[in-house]
C-alpha positions in Angstrom: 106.7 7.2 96.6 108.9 4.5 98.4 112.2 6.3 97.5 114.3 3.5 99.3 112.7 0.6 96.8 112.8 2.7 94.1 116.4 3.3 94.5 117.1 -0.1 95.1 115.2 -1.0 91.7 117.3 1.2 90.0 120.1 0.7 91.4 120.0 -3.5 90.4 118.8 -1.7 86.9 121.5 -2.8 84.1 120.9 1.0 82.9 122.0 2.1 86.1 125.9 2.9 86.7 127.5 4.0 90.1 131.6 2.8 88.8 133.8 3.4 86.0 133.9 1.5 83.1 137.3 0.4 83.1 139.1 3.2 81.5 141.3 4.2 84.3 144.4 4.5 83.3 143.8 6.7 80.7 141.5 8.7 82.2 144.0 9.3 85.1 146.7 10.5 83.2 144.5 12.7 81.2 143.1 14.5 84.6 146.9 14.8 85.7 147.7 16.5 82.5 144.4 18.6 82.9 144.8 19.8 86.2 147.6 18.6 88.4 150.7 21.3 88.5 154.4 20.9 89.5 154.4 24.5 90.8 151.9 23.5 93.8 153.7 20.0 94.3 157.0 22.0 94.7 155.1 24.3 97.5 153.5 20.7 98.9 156.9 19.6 98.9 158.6 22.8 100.7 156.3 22.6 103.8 153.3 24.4 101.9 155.3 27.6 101.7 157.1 29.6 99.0 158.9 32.6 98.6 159.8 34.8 95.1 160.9 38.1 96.0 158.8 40.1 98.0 155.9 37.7 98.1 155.7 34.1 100.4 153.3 32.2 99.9 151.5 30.0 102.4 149.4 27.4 100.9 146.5 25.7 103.2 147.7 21.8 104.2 144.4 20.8 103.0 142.5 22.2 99.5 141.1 21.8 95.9 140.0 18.6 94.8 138.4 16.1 97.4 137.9 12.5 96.8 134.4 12.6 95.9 134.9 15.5 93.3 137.9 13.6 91.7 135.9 10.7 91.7 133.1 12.7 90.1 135.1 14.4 87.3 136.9 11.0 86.1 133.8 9.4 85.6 132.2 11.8 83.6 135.4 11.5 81.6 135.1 7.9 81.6 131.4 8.1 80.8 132.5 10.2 77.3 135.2 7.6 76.2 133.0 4.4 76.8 129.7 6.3 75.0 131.8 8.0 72.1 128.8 8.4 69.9 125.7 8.8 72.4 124.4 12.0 73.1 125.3 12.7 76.8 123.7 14.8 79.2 124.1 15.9 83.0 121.6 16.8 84.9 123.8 19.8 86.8 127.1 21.2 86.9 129.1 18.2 87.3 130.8 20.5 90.6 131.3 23.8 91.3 134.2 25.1 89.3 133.6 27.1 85.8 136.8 25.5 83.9 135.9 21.5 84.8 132.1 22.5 83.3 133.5 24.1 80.3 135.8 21.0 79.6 133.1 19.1 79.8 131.0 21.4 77.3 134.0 20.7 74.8 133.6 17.2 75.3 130.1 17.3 74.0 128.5 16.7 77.6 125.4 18.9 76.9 124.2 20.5 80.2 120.3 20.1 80.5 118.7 23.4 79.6 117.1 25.6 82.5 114.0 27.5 81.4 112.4 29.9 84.7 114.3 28.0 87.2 112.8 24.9 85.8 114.6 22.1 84.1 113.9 21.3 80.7 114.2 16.8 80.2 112.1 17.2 76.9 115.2 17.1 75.1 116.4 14.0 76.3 115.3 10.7 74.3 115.4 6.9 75.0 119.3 5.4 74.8 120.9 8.4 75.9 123.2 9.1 78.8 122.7 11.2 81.5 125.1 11.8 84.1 123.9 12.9 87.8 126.7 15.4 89.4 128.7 15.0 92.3 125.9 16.6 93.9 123.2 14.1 93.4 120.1 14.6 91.7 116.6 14.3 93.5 114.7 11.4 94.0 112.0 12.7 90.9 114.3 13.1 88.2 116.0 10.2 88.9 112.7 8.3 88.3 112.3 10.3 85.1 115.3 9.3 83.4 113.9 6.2 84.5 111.1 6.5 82.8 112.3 7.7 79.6 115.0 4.4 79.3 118.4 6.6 79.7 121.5 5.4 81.3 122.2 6.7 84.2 126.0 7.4 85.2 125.6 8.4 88.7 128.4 9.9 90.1 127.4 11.0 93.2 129.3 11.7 96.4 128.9 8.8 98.9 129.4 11.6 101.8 125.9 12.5 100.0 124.8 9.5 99.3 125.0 8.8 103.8 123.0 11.8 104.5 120.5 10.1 102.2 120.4 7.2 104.3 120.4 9.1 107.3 117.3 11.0 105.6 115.8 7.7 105.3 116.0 6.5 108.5 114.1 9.8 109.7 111.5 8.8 107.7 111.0 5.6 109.1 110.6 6.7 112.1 108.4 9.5 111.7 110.8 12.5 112.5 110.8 15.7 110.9 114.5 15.6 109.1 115.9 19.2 110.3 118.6 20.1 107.4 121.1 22.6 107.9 121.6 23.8 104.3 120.5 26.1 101.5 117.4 25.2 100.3 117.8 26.3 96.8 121.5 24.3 96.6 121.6 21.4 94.5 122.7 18.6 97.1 119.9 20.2 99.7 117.2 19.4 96.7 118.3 15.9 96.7 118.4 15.4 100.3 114.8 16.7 100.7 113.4 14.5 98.1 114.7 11.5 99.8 113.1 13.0 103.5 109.5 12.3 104.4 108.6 15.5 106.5 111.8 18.3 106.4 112.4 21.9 107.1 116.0 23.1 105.9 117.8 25.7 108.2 120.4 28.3 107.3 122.5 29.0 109.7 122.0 28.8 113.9 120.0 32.0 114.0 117.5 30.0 111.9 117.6 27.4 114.3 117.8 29.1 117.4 114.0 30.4 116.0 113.1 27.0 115.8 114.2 25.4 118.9 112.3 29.1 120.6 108.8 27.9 118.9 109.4 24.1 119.6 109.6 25.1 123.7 107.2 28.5 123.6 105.1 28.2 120.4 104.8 31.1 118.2 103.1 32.6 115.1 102.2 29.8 112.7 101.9 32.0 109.9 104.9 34.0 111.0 106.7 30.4 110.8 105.8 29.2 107.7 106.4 32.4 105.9 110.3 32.8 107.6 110.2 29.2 106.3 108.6 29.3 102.5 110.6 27.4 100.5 112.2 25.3 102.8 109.8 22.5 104.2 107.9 19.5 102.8 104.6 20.3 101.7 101.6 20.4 104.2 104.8 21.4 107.4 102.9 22.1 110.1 105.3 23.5 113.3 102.7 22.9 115.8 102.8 19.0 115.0 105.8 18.0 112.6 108.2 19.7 115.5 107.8 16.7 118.2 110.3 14.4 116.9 113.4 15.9 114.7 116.7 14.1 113.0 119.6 16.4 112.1 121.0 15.8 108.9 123.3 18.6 106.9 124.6 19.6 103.1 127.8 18.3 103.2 130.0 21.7 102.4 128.1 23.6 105.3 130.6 24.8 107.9 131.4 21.8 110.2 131.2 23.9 114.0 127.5 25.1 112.6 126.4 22.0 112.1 127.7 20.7 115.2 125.6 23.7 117.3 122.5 23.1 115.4 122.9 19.7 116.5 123.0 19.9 120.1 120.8 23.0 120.2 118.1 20.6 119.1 119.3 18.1 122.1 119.2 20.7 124.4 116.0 21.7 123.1 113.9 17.9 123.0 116.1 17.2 126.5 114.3 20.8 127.9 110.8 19.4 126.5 110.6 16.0 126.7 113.3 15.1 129.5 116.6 13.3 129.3 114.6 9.9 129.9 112.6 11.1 126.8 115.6 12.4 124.2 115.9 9.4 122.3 112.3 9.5 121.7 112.4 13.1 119.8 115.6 13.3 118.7 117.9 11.8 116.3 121.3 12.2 115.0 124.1 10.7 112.6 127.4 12.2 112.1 127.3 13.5 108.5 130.1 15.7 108.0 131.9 15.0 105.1 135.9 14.1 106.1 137.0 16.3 103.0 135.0 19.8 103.9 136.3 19.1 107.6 140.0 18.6 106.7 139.8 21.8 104.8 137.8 23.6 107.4 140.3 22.7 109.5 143.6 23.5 107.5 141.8 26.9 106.8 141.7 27.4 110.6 145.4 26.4 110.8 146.5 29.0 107.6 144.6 32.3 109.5 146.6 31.5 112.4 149.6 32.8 110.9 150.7 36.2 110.2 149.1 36.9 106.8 148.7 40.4 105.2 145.7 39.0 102.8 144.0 35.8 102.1 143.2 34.5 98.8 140.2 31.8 98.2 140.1 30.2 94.7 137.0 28.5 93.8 133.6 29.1 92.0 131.6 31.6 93.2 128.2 29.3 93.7 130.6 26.7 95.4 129.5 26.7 98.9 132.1 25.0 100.4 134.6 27.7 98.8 132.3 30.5 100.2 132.6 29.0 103.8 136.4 29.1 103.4 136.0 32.6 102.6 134.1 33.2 105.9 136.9 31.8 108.2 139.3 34.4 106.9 136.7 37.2 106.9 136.1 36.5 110.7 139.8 36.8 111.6 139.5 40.2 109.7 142.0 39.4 107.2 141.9 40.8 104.1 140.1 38.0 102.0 139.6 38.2 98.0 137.4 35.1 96.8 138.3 34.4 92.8 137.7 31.8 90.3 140.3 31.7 88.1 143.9 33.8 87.7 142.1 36.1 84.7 140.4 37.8 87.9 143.9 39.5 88.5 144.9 42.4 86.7 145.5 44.3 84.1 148.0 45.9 87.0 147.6 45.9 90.3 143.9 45.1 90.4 141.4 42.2 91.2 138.2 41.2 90.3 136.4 39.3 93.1 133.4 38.2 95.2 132.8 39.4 98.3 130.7 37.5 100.8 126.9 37.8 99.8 127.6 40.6 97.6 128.1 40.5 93.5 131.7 40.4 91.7 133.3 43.8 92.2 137.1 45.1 91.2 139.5 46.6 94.4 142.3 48.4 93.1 145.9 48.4 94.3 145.1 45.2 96.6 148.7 44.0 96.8 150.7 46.1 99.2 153.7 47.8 98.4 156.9 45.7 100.4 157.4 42.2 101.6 153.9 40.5 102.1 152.9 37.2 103.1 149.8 35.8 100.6 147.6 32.8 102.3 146.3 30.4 99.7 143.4 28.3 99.9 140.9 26.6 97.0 137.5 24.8 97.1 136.9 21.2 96.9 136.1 21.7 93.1 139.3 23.6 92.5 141.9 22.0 90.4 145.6 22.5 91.3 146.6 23.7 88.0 143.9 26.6 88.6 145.3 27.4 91.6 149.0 27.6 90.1 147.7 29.9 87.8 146.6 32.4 90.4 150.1 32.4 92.4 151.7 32.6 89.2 150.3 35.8 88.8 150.5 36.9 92.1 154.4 36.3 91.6 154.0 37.9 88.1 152.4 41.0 89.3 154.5 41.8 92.8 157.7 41.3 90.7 156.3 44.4 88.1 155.7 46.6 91.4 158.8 46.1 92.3 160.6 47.1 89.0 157.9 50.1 88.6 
């Protein structure tokens, strides 16, 4: 299909809705109340650190909420209050974080069932409202709720919404759209369905293999199977490798994307010649400003003297699990949580860590004075956070009576 026309159709569609509905005011205050907290705008306020007895606390200058996620969240709120008595439906978690979803559920926002790893629309009728996450939604079910005469409340991320662009404009010019992402990650779905021919890459191993076959060929079949799951259909390497745009999932770490960028200039410069780059390769600076900043104030927080790290966010949130990564490379000890109910009873913690399942370290806080970094995912909300350095505090100050 012609995505570009199609999503100009819908979005000059009266069904279609990409702002609020005027309901602003109330639905700001209502968010504050929700999730703002006067204990982290005392620590903003006290140059990001605290300090209750034994325990400081160093919060990151950059965390939780971003723009696009507020953005996200206030108009599905809106959506609810301007369609009190249609059923309403998103297509995905509205973002990553397990308390905003619930909230939502409480709301009556019914999340669209998921039967084998396959969405289920045959529940959703004519007149009703469906809301597309912060995430985006691909291309196809967009066309669906088309088709069936919903309302569409999109609230994507315009950070998304430009890599879609920049997808586009691969397309156009017949080059392969190389995304570095997780293929099975809602915002990497989207992104492909809007690319012509795509193959998504992990990480810089992934596409240091690439850039190996694209100047010494290789094992077609060998390809394609390291690759199942992650290319258009009918991706050939021997012929869909020529020409190649970089384009990225927005919470992926910024510095990866950056190498897998200019490994694939170095690579089409090595096989086509500098007069020739411009000819196979393409590239648009997709980073979102949001996952950057808190990249970067991540970088900033391990820097310091630290005895352990704590990262706050849901555990499919990839942009949380990246923070999580920083820390874990400067060998600090790093618990990744979702909530403050993953501390205790006593000294214990339940937590993630990286690429392993939810597991419970006992006795994690040291005896003594001990300094406590403090970051949170873009989908995190500040009172979420408070909760966890509440009990932080809460739990030291037992130990120290015990």
């Amino acid at each position: 299909m012609d995505t570009k026309a199609f999503k100009r159709s819908l979005n000059n569609s009266e069904n279609y809705h990409r702002k609020g509905f005027g309901h602003d005011a109330e639905v700001s205050g209502q968010m504050q109340s929700e999730y703002q907290s006067d204990l982290i705008q005392q620590i903003r306020d006290n140059g990001y650190t605290l300090t209750r007895g034994d325990v400081t606390i160093r919060l990151a200058q950059a965390f939780g909420f971003c723009w696009g996620v507020e953005r996200a969240v206030a108009m599905a709120y809106e959506t609810r209050q301007h369609f009190p008595t249609e059923r309403i439906w998103i297509t995905n978690e509205i973002i990553h974080n397990p308390s905003v979803n619930q909230r939502l559920r409480d709301m009556q926002v019914q999340f669209i069932p998921v039967q084998e790893g396959q969405k289920d629309f045959s529940g959703i009728e004519s007149g009703d409202v469906v809301i597309l996450p912060a995430f985006g939604a691909s291309v196809q079910e967009m066309q669906l709720l088309n088709d069936k005469g919903c309302t569409i409340v999109d609230t994507t991320c315009p950070w998304v919404s430009k890599v879609w662009n920049s997808v586009e404009k691969h397309k156009k010019n017949d080059y392969t759209s190389i995304i570095h992402g997780k293929y099975n990650h809602e915002e990497t779905i989207a992104t492909s369905s809007f690319a012509g021919t795509y193959l998504i890459v992990l990480n810089l191993e992934q596409a240091q293999y690439v850039a190996d076959y694209i100047l010494r060929g290789g094992d077609r079949q060998e390809f394609l199977a390291k690759f199942k799951n992650a290319h258009s259909d009918g991706f050939d390497p021997d012929r869909d490798l020529e020409c190649v745009g970089i384009a990225n999932q927005t919470t992926m770490l910024k510095g990866e994307t950056e190498q897998i960028g200019k490994l694939f200039e170095r690579t089409m410069m090595q096989k086509y010649g500098p007069d020739q780059l411009n000819q196979h390769f393409l590239a648009f600076n997709t980073i979102c400003d949001a996952t950057q900043e808190r990249q970067d104030a991540m970088y900033d927080l391990v820097d310091a003297p630290l005895d352990l790290m704590v990262v706050v966010g849901g555990y499919n949130s990839s942009n949380t699990t990246h923070l999580q990564e920083i820390a874990i490379d400067r060998s600090i000890p790093s618990y990744h949580i979702d909530s403050g109910d993953r501390i205790g009873p006593g000294n214990r913690v339940e937590h993630k860590p990286l690429h392993r399942d939810l597991t419970v370290t006992e006795n994690w806080l040291p005896d003594g004075p001990i300094t406590v970094g403090i970051t949170s995912g873009a989908s995190t909300p500040d009172r979420i956070v408070a909760e966890v350095i509440e009990k932080i505090f809460e739990l030291k100050g037992a130990l120290a009576l015990a």
